[in-house]
C-alpha beads as a LAMMPS data file, in Angstrom:
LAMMPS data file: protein, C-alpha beads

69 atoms
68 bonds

1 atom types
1 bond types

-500.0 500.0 xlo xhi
-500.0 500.0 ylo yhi
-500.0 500.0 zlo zhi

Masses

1 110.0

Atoms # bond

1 1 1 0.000 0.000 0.000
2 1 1 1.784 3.025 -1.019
3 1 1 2.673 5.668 1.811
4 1 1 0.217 8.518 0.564
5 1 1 -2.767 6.205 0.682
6 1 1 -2.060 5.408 4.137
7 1 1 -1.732 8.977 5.294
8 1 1 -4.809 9.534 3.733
9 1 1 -6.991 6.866 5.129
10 1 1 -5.476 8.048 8.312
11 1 1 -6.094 11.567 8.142
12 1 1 -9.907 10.458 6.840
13 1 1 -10.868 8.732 9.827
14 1 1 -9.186 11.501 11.936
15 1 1 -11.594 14.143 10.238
16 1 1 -14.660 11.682 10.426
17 1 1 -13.897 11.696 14.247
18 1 1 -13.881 14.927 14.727
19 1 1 -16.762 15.641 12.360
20 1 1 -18.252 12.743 14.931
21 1 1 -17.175 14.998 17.897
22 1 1 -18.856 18.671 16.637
23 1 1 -22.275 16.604 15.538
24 1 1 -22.204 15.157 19.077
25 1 1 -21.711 18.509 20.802
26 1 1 -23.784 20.375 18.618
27 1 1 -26.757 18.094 19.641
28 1 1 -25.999 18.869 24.259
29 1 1 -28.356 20.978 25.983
30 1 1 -26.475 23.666 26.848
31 1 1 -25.319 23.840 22.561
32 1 1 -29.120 24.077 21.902
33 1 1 -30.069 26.565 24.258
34 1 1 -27.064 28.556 23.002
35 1 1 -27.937 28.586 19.460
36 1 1 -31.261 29.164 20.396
37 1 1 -30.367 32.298 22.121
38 1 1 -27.864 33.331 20.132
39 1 1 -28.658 31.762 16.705
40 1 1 -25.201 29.965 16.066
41 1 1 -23.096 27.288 17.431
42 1 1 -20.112 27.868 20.010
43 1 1 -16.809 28.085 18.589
44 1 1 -15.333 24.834 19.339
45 1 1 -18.287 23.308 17.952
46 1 1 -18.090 25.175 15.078
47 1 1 -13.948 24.510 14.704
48 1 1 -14.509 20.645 14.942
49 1 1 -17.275 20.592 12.266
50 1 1 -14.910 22.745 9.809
51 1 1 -11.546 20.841 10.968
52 1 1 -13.142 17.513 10.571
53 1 1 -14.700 18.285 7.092
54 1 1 -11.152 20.048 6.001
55 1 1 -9.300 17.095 7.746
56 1 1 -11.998 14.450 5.772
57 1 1 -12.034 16.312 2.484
58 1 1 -8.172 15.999 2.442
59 1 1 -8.044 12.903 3.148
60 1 1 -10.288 11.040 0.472
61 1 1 -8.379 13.806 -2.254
62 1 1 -4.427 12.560 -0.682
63 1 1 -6.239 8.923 -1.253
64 1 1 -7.409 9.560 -4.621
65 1 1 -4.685 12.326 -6.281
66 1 1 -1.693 11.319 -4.077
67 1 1 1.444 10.325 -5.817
68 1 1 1.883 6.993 -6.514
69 1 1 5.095 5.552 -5.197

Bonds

1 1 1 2
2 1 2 3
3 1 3 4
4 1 4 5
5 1 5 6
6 1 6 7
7 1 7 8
8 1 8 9
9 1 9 10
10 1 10 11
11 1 11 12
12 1 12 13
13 1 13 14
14 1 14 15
15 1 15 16
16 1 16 17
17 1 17 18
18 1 18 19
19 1 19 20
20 1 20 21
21 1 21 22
22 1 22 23
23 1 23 24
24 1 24 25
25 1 25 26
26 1 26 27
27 1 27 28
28 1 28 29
29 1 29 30
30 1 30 31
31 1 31 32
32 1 32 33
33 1 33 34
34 1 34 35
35 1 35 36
36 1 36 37
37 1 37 38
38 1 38 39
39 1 39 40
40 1 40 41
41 1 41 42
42 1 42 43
43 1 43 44
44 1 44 45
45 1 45 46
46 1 46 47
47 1 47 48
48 1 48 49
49 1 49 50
50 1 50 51
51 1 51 52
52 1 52 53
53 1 53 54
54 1 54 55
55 1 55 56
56 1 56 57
57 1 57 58
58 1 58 59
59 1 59 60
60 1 60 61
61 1 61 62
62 1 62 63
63 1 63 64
64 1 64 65
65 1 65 66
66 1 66 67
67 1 67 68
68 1 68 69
């Protein structure tokens, strides 16, 4: 299996975690009540939802377009 496949899978479940982790914590009580209040998410929420889809969405393109050694 070459070596930029492997990073890639890697880095794909890595972003699918943390995508895992904002979904989770964007569903807790106190995450509803404060996007009900304030009409958006918290920032940490909102940085593992856009690190886990960056981290996911670079993974499955290093897996596909990597170099092939």
């Amino acid at each position: 299996m070459p070596t930029n496949m492997l990073f890639g899978i890697i880095i794909l479940v890595a972003g699918v975690v943390m995508l895992g982790f904002g979904l989770n914590a964007s569903n807790a009580p106190m995450e509803q009540l404060s996007e009900t209040v304030t009409g958006r998410y918290t920032d940490m929420t909102m940085w593992y939802l856009i690190v886990g889809a960056a981290a996911a969405c670079g993974g499955v393109a290093l897996m596909v377009f990597g170099r092939k050694t």
